[in-house]
N, CA, C and O of each residue as an XYZ file, in Angstrom:
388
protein
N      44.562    -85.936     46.852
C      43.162    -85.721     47.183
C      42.447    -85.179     45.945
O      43.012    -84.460     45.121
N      41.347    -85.511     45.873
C      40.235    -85.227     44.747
C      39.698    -83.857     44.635
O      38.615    -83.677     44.078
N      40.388    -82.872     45.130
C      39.433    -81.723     45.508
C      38.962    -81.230     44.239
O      39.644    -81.000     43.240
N      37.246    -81.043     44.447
C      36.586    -79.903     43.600
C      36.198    -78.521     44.176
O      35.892    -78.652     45.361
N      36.127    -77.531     43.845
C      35.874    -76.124     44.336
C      34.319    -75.766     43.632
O      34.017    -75.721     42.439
N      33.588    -75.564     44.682
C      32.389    -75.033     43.977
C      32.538    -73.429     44.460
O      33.227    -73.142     45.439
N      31.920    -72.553     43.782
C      31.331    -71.132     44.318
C      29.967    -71.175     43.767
O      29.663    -71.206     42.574
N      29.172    -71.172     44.802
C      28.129    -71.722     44.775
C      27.077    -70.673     44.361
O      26.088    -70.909     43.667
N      27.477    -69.322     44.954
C      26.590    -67.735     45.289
C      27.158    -66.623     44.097
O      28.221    -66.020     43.953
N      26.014    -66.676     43.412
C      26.636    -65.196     42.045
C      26.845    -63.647     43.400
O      27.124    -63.943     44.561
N      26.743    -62.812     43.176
C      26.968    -61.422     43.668
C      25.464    -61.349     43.653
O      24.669    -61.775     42.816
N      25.155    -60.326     45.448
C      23.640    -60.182     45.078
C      23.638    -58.687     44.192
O      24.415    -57.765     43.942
N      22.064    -59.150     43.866
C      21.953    -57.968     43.840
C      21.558    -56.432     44.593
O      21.163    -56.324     45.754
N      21.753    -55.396     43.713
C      21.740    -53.802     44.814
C      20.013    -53.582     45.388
O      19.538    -53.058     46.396
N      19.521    -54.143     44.408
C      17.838    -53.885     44.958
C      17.633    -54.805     46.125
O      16.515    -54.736     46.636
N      18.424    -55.592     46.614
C      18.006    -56.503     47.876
C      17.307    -57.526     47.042
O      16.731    -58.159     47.926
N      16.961    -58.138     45.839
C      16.069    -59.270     44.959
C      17.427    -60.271     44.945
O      18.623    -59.982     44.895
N      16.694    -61.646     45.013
C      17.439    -62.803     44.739
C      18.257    -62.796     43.245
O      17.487    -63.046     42.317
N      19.206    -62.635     42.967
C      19.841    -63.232     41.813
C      19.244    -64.273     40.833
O      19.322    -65.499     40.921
N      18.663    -63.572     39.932
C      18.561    -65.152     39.092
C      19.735    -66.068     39.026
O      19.573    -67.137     38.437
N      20.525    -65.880     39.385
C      21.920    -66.531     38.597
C      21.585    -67.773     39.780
O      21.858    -68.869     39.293
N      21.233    -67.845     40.746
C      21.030    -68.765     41.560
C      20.942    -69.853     41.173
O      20.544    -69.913     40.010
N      21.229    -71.186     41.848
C      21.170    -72.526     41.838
C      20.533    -72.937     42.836
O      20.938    -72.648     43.962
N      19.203    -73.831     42.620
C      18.926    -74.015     44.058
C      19.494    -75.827     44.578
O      19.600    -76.264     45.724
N      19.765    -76.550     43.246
C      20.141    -77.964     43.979
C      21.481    -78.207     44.434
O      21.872    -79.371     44.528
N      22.288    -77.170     44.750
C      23.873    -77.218     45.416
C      23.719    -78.506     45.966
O      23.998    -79.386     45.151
N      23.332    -78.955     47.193
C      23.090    -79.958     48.122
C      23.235    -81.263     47.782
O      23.821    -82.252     48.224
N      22.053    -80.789     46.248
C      22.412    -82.552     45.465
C      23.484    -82.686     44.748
O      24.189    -83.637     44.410
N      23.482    -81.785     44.608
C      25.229    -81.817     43.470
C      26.320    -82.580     44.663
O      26.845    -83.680     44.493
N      26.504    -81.684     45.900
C      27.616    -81.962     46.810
C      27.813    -83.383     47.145
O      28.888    -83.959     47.313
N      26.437    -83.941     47.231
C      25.788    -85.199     47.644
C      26.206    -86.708     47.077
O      26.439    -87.791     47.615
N      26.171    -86.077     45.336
C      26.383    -86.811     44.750
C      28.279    -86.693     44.360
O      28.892    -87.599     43.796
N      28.688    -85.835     44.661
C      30.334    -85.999     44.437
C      30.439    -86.878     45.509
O      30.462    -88.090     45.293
N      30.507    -86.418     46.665
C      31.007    -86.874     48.172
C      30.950    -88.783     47.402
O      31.795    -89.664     47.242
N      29.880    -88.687     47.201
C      28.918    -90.436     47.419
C      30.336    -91.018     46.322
O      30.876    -92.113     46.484
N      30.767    -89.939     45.152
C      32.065    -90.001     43.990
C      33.724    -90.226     44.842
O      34.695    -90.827     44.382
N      33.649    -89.760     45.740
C      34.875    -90.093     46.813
C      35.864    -88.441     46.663
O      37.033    -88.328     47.032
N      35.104    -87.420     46.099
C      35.483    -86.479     46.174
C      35.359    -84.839     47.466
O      34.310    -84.382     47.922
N      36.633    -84.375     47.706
C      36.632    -83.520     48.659
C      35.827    -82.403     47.869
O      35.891    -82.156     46.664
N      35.096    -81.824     48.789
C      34.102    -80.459     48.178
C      34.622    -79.311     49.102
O      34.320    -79.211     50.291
N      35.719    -78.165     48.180
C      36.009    -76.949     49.208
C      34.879    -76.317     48.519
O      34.536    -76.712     47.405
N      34.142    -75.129     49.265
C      33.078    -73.963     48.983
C      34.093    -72.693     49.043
O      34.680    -72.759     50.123
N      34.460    -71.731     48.409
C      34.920    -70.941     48.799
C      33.456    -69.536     48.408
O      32.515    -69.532     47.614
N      33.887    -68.675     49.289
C      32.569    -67.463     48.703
C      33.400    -66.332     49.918
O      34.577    -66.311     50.276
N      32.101    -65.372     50.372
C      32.608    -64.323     51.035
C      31.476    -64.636     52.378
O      30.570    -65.445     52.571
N      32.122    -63.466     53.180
C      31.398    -63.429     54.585
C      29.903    -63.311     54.044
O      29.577    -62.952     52.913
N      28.818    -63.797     55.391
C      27.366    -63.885     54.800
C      26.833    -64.838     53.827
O      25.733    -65.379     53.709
N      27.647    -64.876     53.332
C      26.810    -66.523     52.063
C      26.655    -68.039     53.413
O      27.185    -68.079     54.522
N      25.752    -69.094     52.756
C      25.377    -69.530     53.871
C      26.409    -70.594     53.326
O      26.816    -70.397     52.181
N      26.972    -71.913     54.138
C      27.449    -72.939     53.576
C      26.579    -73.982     53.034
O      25.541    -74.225     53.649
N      26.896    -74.725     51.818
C      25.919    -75.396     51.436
C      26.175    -76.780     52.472
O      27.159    -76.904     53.202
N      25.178    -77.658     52.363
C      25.299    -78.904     53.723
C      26.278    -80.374     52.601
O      25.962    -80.765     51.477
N      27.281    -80.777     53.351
C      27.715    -81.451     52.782
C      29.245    -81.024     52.595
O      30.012    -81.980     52.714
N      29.676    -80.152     52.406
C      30.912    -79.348     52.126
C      31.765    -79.677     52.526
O      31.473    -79.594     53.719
N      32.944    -80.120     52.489
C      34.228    -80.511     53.457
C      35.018    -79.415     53.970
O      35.878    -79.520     54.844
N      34.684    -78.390     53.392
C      35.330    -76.556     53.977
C      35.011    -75.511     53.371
O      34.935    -75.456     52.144
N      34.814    -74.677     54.039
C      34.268    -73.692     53.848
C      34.964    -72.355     53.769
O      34.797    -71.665     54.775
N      35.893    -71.689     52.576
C      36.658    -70.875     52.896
C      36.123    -69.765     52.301
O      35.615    -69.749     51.180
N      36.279    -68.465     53.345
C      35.497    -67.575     52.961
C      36.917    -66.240     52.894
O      38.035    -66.262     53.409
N      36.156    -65.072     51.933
C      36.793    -63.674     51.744
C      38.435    -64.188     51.397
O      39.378    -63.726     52.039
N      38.571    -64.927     50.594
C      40.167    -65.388     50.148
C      40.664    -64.334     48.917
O      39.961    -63.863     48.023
N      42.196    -64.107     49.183
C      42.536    -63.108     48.446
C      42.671    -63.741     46.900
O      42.366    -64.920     46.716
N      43.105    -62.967     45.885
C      43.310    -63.322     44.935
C      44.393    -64.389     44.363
O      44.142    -65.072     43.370
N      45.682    -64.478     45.111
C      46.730    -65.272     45.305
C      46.448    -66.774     46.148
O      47.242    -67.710     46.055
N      45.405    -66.827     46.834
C      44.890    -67.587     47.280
C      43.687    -68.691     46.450
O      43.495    -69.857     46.796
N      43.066    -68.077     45.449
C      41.857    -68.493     44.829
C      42.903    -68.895     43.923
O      43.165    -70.087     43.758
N      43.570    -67.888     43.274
C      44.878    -69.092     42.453
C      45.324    -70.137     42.363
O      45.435    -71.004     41.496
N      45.719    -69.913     43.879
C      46.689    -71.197     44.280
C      45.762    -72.307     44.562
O      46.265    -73.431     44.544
N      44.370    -72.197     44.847
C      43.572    -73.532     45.063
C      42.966    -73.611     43.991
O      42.574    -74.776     43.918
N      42.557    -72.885     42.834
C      42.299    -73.336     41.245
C      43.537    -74.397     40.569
O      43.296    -75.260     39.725
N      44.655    -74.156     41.050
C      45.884    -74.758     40.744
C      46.015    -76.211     41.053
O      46.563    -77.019     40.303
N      45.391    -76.534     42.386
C      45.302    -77.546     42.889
C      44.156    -78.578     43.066
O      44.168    -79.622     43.719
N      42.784    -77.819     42.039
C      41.745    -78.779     42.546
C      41.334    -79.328     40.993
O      41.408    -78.926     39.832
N      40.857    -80.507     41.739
C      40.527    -81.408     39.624
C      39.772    -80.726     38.927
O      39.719    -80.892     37.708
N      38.937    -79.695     39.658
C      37.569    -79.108     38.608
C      37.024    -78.141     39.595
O      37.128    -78.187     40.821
N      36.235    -76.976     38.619
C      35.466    -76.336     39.947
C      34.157    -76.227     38.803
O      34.044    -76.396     37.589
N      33.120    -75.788     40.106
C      31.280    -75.903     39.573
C      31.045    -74.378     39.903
O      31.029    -74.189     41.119
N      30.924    -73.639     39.412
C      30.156    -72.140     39.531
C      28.717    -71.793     38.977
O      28.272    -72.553     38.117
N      28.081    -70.907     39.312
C      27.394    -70.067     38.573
C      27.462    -68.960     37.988
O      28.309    -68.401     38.685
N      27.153    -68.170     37.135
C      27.938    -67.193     36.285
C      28.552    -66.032     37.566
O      27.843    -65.258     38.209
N      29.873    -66.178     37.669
C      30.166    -64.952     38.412
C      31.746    -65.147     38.542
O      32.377    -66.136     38.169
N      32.216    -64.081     39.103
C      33.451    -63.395     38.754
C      34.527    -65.402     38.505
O      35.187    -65.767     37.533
N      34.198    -66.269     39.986
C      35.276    -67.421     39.926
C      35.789    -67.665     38.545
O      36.980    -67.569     38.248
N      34.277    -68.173     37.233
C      34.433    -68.656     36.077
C      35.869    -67.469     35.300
O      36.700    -67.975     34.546
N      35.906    -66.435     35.536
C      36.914    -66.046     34.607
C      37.950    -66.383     35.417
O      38.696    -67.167     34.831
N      38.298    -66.134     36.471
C      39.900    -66.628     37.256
C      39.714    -68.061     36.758
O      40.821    -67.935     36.235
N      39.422    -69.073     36.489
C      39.317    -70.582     36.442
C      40.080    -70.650     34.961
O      41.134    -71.055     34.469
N      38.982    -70.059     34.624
C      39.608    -69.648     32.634
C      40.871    -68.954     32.656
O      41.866    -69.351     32.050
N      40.832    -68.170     33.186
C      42.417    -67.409     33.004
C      43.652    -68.197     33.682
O      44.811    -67.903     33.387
N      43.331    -69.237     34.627
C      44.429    -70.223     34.698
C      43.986    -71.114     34.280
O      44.283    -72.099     34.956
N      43.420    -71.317     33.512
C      43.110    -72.531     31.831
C      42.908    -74.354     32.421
O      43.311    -75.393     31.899
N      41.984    -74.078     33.913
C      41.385    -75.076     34.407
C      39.918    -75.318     34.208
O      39.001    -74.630     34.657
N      39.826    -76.459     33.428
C      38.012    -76.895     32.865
C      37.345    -76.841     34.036
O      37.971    -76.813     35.096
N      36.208    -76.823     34.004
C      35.342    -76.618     35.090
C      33.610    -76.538     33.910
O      33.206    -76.538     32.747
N      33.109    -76.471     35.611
C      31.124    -76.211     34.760
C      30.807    -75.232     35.160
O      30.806    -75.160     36.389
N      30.366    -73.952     34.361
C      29.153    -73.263     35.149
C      27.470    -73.688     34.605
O      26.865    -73.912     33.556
N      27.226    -73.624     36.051
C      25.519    -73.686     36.133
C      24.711    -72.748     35.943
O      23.500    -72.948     36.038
């Protein structure tokens, strides 16, 4: 299987304000893999919304877990936040947005 991993949601911030780090075209991105013949996992934490399109949605995963599916997916898409260094530190290419 083709899987890509997006983490779609930076960390909010403490003032309650939107993150710049935000992305707002997730949707088209997902849109256009799927249409690519690729599986889209989302992983993030409780409260983030799912983006539409997603093939799963795994949320609050431990660290041994985010491993083991960096291990196994062709690529992942982030925005600047914690995923991009676990991705790098098991020395899998990927994009951040």
């Amino acid at each position: 299987m083709k899987n890509i991993i997006i983490a779609p949601y930076p960390q909010k911030l403490k003032n309650g304000k939107p993150n710049p780090k935000e992305y707002p075209h997730w949707k088209e991105v997902v849109k256009g893999l799927k249409e690519r013949g690729y599986y889209i996992t989302q992983v993030g934490v409780e409260g983030e919304a799912q983006i539409e399109g997603v093939d799963q949605f795994l949320k609050n995963l431990s660290m041994k877990e985010l491993e083991k599916m960096t291990d196994d997916c062709v690529t992942w898409l982030t925005v600047d936040s914690f995923f991009q260094h676990l991705a790098r530190y098991k020395n899998k290419p990927g994009i951040v947005l």
